[in-house]
MIROPA-607326 format. One line per field, with one value per residue: residue number from 1; residue in one letter; z, x, y of N, C-alpha, C in turn. Coordinates in pm, whole numbers, padded with zeros to 5 digits, always signed. Atoms other than C-alpha are relative to their C-alpha. Last residue first. Layout:
N
bafi: [NUM | ...]
milo: [A | ...]
n_w: [Z | ...]
n_u: [X | ...]
n_v: [Y | ...]
ca_w: [Z | ...]
ca_u: [X | ...]
ca_v: [Y | ...]
c_w: [Z | ...]
c_u: [X | ...]
c_v: [Y | ...]
end
This chain:
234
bafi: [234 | 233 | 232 | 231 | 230 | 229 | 228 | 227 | 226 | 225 | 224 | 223 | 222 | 221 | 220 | 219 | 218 | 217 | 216 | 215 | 214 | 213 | 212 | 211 | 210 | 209 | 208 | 207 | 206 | 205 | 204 | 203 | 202 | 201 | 200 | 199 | 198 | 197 | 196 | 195 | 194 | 193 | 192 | 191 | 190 | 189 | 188 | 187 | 186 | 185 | 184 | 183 | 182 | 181 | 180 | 179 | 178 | 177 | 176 | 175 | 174 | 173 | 172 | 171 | 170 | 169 | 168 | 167 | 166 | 165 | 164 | 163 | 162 | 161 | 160 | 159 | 158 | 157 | 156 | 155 | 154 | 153 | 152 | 151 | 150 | 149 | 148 | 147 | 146 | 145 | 144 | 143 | 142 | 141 | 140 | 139 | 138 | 137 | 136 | 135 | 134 | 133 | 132 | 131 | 130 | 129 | 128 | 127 | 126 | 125 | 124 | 123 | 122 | 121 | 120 | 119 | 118 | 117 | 116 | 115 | 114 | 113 | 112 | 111 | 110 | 109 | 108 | 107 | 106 | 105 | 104 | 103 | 102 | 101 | 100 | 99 | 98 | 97 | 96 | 95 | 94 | 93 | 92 | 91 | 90 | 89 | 88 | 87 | 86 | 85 | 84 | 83 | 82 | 81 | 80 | 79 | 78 | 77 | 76 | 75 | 74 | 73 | 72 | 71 | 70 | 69 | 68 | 67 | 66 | 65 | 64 | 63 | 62 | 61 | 60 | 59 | 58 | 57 | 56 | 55 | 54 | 53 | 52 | 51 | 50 | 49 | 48 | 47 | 46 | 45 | 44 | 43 | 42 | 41 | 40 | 39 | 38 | 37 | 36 | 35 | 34 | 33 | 32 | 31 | 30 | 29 | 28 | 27 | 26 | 25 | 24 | 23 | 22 | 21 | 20 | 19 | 18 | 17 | 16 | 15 | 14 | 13 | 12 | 11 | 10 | 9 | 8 | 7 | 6 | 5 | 4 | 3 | 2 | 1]
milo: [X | X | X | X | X | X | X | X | X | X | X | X | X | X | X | X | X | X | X | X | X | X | X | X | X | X | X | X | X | X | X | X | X | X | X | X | X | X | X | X | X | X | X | X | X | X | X | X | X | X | X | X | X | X | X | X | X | X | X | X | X | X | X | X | X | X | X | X | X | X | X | X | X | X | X | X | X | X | X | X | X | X | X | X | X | X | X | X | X | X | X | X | X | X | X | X | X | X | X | X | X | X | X | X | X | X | X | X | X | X | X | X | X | X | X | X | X | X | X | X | X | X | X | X | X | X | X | X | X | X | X | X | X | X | X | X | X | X | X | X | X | X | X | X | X | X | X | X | X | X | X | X | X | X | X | X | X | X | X | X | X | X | X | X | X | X | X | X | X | X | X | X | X | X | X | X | X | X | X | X | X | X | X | X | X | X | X | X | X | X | X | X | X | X | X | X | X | X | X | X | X | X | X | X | X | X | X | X | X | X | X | X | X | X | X | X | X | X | X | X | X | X | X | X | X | X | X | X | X | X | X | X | X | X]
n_w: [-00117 | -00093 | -00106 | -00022 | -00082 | -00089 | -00091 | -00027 | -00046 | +00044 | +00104 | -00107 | -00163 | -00061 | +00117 | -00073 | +00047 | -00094 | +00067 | +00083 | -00010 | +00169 | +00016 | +00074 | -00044 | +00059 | -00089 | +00043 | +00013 | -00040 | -00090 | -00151 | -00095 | -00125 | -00059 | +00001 | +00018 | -00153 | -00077 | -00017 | +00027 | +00163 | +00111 | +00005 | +00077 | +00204 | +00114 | +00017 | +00140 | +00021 | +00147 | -00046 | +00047 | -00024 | -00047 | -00019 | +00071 | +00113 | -00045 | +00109 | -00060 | +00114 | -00001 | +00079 | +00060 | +00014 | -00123 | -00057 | +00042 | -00069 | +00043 | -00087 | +00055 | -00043 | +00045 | -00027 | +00030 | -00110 | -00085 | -00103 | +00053 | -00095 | -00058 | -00053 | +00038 | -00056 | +00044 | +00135 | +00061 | +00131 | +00016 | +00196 | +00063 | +00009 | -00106 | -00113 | -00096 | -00110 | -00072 | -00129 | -00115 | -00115 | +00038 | +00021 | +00105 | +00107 | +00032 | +00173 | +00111 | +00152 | +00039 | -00023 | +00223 | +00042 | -00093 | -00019 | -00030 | -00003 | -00171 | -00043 | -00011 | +00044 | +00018 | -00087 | -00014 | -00152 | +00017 | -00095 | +00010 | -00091 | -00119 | +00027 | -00087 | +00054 | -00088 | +00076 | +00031 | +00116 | +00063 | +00090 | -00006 | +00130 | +00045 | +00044 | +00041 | +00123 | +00067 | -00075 | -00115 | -00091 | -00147 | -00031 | -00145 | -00070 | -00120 | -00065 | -00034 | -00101 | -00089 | -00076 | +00106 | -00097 | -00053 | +00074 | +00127 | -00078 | +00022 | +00141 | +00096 | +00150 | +00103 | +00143 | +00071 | +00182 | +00058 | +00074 | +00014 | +00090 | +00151 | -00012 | -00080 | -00174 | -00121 | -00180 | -00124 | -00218 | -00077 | -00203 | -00049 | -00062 | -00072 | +00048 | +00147 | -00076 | -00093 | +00065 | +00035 | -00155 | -00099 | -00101 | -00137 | +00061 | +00040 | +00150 | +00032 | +00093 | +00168 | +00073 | -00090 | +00021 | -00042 | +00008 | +00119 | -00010 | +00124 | -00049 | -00067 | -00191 | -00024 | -00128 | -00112 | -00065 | +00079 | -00024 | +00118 | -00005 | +00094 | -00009 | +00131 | +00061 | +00115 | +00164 | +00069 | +00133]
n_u: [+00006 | +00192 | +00015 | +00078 | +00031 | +00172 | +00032 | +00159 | +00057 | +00137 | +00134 | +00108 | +00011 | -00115 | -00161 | -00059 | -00061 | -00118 | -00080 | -00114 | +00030 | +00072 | -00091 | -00045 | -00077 | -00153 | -00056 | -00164 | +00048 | -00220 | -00105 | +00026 | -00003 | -00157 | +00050 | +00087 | +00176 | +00082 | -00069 | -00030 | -00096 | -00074 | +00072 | -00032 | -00186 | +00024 | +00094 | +00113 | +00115 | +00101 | +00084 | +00147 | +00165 | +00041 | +00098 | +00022 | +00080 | -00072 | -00111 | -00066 | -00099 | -00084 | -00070 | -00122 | -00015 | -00120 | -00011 | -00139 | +00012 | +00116 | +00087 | +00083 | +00112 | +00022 | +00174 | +00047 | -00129 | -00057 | -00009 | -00096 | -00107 | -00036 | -00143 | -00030 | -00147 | -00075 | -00135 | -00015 | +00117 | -00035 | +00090 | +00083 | -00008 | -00142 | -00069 | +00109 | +00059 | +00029 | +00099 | -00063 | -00003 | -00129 | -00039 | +00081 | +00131 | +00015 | +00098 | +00044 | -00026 | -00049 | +00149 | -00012 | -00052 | -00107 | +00008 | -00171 | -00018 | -00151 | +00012 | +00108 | -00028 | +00105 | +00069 | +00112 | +00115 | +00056 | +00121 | +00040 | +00148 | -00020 | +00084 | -00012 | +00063 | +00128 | +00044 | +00148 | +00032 | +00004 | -00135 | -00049 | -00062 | -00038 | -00016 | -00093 | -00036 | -00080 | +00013 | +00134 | +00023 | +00133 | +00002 | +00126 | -00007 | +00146 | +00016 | +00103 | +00038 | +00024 | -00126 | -00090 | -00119 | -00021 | +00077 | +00058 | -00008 | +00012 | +00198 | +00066 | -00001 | +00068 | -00122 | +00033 | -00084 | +00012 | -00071 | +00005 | -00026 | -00074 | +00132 | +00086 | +00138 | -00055 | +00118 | -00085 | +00118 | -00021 | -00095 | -00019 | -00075 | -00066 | -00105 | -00106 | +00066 | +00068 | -00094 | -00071 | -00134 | -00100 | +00045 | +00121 | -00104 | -00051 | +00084 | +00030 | -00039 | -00116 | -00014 | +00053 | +00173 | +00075 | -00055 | -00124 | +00041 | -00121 | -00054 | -00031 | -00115 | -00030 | +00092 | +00086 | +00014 | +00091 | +00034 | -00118 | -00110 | -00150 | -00059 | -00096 | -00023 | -00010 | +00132 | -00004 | +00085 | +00008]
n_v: [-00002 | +00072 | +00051 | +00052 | +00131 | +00052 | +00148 | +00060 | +00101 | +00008 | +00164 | -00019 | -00018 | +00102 | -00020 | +00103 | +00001 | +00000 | +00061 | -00056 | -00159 | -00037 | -00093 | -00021 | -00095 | -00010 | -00113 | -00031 | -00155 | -00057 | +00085 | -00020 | -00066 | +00008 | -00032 | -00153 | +00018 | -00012 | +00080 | +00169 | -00011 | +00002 | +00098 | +00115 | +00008 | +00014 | +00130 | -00008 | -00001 | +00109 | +00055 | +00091 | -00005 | +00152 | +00044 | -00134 | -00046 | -00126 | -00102 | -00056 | -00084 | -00065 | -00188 | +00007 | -00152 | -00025 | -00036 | +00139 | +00138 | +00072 | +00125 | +00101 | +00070 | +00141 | +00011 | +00092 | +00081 | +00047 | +00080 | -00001 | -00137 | -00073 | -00029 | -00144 | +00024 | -00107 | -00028 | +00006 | +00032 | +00072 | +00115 | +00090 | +00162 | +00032 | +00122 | +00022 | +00090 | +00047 | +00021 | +00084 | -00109 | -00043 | -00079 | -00177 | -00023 | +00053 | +00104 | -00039 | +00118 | -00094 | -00101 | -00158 | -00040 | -00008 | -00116 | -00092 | -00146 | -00065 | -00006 | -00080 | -00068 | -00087 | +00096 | -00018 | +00090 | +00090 | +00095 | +00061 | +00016 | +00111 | +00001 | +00129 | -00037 | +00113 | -00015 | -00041 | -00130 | -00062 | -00076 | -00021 | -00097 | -00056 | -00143 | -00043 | -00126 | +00035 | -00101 | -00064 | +00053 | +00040 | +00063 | +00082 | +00085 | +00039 | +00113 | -00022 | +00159 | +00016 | +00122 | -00009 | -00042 | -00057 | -00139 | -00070 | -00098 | -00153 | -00021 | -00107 | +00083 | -00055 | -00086 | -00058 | -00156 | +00012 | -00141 | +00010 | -00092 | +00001 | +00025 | -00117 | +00007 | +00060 | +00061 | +00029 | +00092 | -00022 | -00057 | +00037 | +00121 | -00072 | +00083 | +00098 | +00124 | +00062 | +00045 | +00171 | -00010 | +00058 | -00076 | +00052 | +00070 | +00162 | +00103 | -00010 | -00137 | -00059 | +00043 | -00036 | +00043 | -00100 | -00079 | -00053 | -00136 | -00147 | -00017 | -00128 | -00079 | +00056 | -00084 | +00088 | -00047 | -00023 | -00154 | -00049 | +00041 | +00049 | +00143 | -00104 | +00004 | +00117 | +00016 | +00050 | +00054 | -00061]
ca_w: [+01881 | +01584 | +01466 | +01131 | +01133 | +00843 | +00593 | +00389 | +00281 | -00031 | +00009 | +00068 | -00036 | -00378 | -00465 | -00354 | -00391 | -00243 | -00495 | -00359 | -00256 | -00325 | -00026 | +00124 | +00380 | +00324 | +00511 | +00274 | +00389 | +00362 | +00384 | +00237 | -00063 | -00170 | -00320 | -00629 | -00656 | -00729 | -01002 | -01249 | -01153 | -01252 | -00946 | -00710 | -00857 | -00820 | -00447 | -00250 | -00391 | -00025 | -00026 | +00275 | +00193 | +00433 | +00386 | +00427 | +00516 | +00661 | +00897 | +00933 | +01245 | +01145 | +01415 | +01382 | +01642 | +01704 | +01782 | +01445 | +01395 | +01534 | +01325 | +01413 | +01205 | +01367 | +01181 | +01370 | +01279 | +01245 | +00913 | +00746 | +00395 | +00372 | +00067 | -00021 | -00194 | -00083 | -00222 | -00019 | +00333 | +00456 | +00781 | +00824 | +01173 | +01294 | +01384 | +01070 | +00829 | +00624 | +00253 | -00055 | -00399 | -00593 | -00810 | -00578 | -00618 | -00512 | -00211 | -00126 | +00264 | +00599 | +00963 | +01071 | +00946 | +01312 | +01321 | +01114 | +01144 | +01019 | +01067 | +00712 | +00608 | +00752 | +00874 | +00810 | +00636 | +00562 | +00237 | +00237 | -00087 | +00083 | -00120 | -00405 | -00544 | -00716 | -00756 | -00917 | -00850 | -00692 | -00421 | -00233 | +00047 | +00144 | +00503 | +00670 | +00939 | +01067 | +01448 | +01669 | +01387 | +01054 | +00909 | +00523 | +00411 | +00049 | -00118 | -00465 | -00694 | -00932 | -01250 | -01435 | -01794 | -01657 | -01831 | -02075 | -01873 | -01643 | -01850 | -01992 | -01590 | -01290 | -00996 | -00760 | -00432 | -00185 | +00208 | +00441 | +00829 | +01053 | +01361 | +01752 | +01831 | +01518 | +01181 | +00889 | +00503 | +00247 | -00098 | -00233 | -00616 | -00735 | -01034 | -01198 | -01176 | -00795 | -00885 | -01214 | -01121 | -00937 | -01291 | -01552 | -01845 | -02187 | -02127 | -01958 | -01599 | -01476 | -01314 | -00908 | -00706 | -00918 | -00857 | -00731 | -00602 | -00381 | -00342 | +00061 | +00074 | -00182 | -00574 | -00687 | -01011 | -01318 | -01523 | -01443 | -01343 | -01027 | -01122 | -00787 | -00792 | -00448 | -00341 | -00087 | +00298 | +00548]
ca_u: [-00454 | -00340 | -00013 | +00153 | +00449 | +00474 | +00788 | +00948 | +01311 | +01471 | +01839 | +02034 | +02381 | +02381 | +02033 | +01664 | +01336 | +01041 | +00766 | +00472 | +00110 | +00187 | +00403 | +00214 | +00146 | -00156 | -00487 | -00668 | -01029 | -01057 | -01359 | -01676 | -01510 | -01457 | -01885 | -01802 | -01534 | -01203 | -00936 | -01183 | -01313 | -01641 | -01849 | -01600 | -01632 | -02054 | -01995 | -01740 | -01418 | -01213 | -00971 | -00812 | -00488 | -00217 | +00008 | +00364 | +00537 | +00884 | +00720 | +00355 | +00230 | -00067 | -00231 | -00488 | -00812 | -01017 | -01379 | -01387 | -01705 | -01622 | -01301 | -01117 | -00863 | -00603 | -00406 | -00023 | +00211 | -00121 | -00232 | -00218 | -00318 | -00515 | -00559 | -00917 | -01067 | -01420 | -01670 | -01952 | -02046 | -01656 | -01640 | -01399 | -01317 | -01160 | -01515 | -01621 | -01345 | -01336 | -01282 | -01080 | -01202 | -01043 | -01361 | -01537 | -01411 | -01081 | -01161 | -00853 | -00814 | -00791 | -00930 | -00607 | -00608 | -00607 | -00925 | -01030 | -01408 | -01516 | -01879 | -01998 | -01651 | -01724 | -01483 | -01187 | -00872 | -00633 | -00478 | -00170 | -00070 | +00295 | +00303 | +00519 | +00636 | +00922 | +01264 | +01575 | +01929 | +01986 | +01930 | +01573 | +01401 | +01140 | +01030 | +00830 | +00708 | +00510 | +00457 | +00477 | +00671 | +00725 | +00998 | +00970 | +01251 | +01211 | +01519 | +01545 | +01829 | +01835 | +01951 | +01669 | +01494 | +01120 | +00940 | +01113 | +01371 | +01261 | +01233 | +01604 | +01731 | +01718 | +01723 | +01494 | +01598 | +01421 | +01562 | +01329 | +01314 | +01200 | +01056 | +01218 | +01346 | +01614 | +01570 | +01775 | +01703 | +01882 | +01866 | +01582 | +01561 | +01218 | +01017 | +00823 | +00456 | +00472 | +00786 | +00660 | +00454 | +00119 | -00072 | +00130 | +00249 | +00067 | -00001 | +00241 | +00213 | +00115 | -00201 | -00133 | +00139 | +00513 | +00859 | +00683 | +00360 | +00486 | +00176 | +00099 | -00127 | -00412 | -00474 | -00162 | -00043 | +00052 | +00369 | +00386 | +00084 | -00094 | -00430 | -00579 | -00941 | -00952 | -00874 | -00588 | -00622 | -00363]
ca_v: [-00658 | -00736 | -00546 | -00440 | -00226 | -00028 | +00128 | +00384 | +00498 | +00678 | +00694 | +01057 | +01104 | +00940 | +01128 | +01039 | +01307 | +01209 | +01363 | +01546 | +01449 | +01079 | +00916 | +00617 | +00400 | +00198 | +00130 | -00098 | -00252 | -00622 | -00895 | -00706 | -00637 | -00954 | -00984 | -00979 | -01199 | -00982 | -01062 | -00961 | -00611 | -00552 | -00688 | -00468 | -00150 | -00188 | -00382 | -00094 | -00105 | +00020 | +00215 | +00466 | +00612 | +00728 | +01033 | +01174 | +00881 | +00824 | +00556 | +00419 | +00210 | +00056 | -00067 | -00352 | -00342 | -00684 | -00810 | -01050 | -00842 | -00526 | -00493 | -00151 | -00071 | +00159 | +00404 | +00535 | +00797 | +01018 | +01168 | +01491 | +01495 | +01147 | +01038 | +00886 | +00594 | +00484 | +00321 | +00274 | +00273 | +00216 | +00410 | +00648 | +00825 | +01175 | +01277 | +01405 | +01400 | +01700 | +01696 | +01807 | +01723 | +01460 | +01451 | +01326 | +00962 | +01072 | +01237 | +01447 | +01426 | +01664 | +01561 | +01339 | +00931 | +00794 | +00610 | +00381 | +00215 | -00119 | -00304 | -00239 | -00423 | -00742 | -00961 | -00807 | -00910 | -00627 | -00529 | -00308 | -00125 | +00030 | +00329 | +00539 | +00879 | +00939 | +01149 | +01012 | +00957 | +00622 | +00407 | +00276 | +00147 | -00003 | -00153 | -00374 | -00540 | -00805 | -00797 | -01055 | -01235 | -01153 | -00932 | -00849 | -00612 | -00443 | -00308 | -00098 | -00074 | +00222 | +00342 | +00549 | +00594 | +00424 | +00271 | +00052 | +00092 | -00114 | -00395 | -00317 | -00344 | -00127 | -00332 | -00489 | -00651 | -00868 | -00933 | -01183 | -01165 | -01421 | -01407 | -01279 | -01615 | -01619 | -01625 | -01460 | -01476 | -01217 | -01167 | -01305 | -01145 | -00962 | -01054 | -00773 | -00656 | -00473 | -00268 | -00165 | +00193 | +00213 | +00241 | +00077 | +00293 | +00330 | +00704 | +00959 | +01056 | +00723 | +00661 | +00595 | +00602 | +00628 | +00427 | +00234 | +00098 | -00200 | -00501 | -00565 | -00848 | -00880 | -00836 | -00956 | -00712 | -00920 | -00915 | -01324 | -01493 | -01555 | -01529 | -01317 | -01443 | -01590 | -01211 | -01215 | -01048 | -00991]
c_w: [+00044 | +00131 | +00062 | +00135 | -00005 | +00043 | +00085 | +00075 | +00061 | +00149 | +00079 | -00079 | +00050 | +00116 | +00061 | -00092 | +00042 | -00132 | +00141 | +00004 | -00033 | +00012 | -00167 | -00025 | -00122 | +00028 | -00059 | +00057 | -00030 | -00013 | -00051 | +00095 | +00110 | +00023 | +00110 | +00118 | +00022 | -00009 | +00135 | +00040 | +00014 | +00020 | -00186 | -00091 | +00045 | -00021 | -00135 | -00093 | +00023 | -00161 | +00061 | -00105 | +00035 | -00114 | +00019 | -00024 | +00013 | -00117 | -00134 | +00018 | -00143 | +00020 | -00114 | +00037 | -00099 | -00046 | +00070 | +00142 | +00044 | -00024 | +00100 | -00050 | +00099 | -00066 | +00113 | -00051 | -00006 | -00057 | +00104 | +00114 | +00126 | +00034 | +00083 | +00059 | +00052 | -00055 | +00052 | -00078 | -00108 | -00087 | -00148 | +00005 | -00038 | -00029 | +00018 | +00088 | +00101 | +00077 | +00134 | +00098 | +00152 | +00025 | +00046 | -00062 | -00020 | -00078 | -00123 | -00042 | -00133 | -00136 | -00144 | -00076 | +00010 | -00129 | -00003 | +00037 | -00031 | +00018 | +00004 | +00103 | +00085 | -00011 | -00029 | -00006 | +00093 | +00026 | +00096 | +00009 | +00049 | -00021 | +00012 | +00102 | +00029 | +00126 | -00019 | +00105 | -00051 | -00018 | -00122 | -00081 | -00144 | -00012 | -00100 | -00097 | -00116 | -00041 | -00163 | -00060 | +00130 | +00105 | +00062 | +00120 | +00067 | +00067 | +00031 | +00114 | +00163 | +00058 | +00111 | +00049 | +00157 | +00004 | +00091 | +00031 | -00101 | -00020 | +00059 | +00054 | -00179 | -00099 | -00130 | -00053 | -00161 | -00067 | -00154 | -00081 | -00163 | -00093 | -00097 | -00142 | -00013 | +00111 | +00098 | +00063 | +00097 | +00022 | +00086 | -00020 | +00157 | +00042 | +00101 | +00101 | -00021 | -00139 | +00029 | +00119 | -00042 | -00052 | +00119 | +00074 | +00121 | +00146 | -00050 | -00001 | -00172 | -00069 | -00013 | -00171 | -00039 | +00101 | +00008 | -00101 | +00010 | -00096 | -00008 | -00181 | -00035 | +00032 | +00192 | +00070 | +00164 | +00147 | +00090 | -00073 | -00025 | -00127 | +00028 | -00107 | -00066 | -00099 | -00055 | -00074 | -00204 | -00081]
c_u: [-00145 | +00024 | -00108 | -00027 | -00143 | +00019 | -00142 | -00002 | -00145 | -00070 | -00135 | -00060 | -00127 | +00006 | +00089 | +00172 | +00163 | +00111 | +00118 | +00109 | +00134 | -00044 | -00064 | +00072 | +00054 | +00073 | +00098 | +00054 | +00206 | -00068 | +00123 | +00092 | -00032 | -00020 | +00154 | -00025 | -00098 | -00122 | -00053 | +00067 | +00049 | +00131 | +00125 | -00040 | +00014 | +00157 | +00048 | -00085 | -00107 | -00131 | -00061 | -00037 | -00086 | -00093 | -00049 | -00152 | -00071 | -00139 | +00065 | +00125 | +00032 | +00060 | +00078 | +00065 | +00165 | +00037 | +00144 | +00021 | +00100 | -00088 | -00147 | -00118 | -00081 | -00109 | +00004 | -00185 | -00085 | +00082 | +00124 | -00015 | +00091 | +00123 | -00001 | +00135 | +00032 | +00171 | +00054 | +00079 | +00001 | -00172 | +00024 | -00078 | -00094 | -00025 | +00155 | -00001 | -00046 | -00022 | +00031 | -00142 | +00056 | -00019 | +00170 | +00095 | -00106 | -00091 | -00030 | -00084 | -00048 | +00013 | +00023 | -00116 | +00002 | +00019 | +00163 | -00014 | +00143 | +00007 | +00199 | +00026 | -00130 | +00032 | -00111 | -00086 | -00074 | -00114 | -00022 | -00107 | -00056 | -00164 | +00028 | -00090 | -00065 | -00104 | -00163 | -00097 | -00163 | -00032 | -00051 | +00110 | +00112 | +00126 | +00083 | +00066 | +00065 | +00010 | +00033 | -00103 | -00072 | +00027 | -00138 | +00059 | -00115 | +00087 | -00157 | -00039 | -00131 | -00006 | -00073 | +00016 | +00107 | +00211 | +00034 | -00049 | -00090 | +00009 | -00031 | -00133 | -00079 | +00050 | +00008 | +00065 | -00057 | +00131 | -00041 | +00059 | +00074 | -00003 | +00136 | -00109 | -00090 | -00153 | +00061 | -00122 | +00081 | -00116 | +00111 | +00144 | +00006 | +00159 | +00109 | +00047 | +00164 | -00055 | -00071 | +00003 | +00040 | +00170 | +00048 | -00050 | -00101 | +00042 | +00014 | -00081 | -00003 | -00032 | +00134 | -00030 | -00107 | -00116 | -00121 | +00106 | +00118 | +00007 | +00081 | +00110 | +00068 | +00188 | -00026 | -00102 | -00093 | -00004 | -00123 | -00042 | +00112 | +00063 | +00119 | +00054 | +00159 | +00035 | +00058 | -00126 | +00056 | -00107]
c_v: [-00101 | +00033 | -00041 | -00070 | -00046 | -00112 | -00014 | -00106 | +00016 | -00100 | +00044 | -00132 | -00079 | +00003 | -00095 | +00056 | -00089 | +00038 | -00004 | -00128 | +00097 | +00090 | +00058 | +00133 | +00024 | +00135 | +00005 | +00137 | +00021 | +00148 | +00079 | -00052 | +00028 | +00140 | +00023 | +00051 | +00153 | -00071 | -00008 | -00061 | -00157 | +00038 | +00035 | -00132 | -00152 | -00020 | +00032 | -00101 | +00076 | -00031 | -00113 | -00079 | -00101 | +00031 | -00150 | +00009 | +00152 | -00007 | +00075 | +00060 | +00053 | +00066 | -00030 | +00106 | -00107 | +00107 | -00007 | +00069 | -00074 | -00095 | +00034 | -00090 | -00018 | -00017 | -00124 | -00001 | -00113 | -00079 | -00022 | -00086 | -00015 | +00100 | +00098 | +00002 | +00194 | -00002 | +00082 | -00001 | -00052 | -00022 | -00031 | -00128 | -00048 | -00157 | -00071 | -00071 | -00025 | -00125 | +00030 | -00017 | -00003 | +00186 | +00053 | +00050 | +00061 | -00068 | -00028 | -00150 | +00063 | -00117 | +00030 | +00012 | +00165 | +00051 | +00027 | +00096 | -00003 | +00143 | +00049 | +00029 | +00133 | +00163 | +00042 | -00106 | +00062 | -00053 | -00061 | -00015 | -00116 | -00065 | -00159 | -00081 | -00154 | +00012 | -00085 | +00092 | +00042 | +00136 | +00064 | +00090 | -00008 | +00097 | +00001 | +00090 | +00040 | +00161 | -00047 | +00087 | +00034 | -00081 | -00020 | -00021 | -00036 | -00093 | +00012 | -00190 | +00024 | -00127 | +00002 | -00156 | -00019 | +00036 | +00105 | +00081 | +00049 | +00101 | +00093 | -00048 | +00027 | -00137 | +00042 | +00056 | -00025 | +00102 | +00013 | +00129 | -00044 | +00099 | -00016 | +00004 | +00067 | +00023 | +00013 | -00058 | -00039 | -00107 | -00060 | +00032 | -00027 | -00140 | +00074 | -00121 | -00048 | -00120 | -00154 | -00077 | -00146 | -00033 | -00048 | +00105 | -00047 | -00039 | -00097 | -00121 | +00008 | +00146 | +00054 | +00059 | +00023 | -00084 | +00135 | -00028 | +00114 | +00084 | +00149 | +00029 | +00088 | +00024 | -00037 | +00101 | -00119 | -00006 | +00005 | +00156 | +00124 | +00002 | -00030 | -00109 | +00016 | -00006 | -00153 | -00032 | -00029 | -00071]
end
């Protein structure tokens, strides 16, 4: 996983690296004042749970409605995250309550040069969010990273792979109960004017994430809310 040197560490603020949890919404808020990517990934979470045994270790959070949650957001809910690292790191979201939302897994992977990165795996079909969120074609079935890029893939594979050709390594991205992936990468000019990033960190990550933002999961008493992603060097 990759972390921006700049990332301040302070409290209410978004970490700009490994795998930050956009949710209960994905992208700008619906009304105006509210974070962008939702709360989940600016509050405090509680540990749970912690198991080990030969196969890795395996970490339990929980989030729960409360009055800061409220301020933005009018519902009851408690909301899991499960970290398991060990061959693999994995993991997966999941969430109670009556609501409906939309949400992603905003996974940050170290490269070693983005110029020299392909993905493959993301299906032919996307909304190219810095066209206008027009839709597109993907030529070949795989993205390169010339320039800025930020795009949601409509009908991706269960599985992205990164491929490095610099560090002379693939990633898989296994995705589960999603309904697309997105691609991001700054690119230099977004990267120089954003201040938890040096200028030049976009050439060391590209962001494959598993997300759910082309319609609304919906979650009642019966039915919980779940998500997830294996991570895997090869």
């Amino acid at each position: 996983m990759w972390l921006s040197n700049n990332t301040p560490f302070k409290t209410g603020v978004a970490l700009r690296g490994g795998v930050p949890i956009c949710w209960p919404w994905f992208g700008p808020a619906a009304q105006q004042g509210l974070p962008s990517h939702g709360f989940a990934r600016n509050l405090p979470w509680a540990l749970k749970a912690h198991n080990e045994d030969d196969n890795g270790v395996m970490l339990t959070f929980e989030l729960q409605s409360s009055e800061a949650t409220r301020k933005y957001w009018p519902h009851d809910f408690t909301l899991l995250a499960r970290f398991k690292v060990g061959k693999t790191c994995e993991i997966e979201l999941e969430a109670h309550g009556e609501f409906a939302t939309t949400s992603a897994l905003h996974s940050y992977f170290n490269v070693g040069d983005i110029a020299n990165v392909k993905v493959s795996g993301l299906g032919d079909r996307f909304i190219d969010k810095v066209n206008d969120a027009k839709e597109g074609v993907l030529a070949g079935g795989i993205q390169t990273f010339p320039d800025r890029t930020d795009r949601v893939y409509l009908n991706p594979e269960a599985c992205s792979v990164i491929h490095d050709a610099t560090l002379n390594r693939t990633i898989d991205v296994v995705h589960h109960h999603h309904l697309n992936v997105v691609g991001w990468n700054p690119g230099p000019a977004l990267s120089v004017s954003m201040g938890d990033m040096p200028d030049d960190g976009y050439k060391t990550f590209v962001c494959v994430e598993t997300v759910y933002a082309t319609a609304p999961q919906q979650a009642t008493e019966e039915k919980t809310l779940s998500s997830g992603a294996d991570y895997l060097r090869r």
